[in-house]
C-alpha positions, 0 to 999 in steps of 0.5 A: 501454499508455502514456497522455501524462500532463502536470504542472507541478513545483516546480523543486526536484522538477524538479533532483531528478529530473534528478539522479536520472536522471543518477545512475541514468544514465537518462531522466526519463520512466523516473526519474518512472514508477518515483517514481509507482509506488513512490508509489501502490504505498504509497499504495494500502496504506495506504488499504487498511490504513485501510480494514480498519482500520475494517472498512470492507473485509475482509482480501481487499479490502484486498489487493486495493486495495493490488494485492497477493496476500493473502499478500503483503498479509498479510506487509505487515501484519505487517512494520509490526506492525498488528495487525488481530484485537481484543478483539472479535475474540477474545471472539467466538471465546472464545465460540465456544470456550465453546459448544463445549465 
């Protein structure tokens, strides 16, 4: 389902929307849906980076936020090499080794 959603522009914005409509031979409604969900697609993971950076939410939630699988989101982490597990990540397993043992 489709909302009517109004906003105001620069006129730059506006010229570049029209030429990418006129480039990509289609209509400035189609041009602005795939330029906003491009946008909140990338802003929403990494909102969800930042959150799991922090520990704020777990690698699950992450995905979520992001509107991702968690192996997608997971592939997305490692293809802009964040690296999620820290020292304190590793001592605890270390200690966890150790007790094992």
């Amino acid at each position: 389902m489709s909302i009517p959603f109004t906003t105001r522009l620069p006129s730059s914005l506006a010229k570049s929307i029209e030429f990418l409509a006129k480039i990509k031979k289609s209509d400035k409604s189609t041009i602005l849906r795939q330029l906003i969900e491009r946008g909140l697609k990338e802003e929403l993971t990494l909102v969800a980076i930042e959150l799991l950076q922090k520990g704020e939410v777990t690698l699950w939630k992450a995905a979520e936020i992001a509107n991702m699988s968690l192996w997608d989101f997971m592939e997305e982490i490692k293809k802009r090499k964040i690296i999620i597990y820290d020292q304190e990540d590793l001592e605890k397993d270390l200690d966890v080794l150790r007790r094992l043992r």
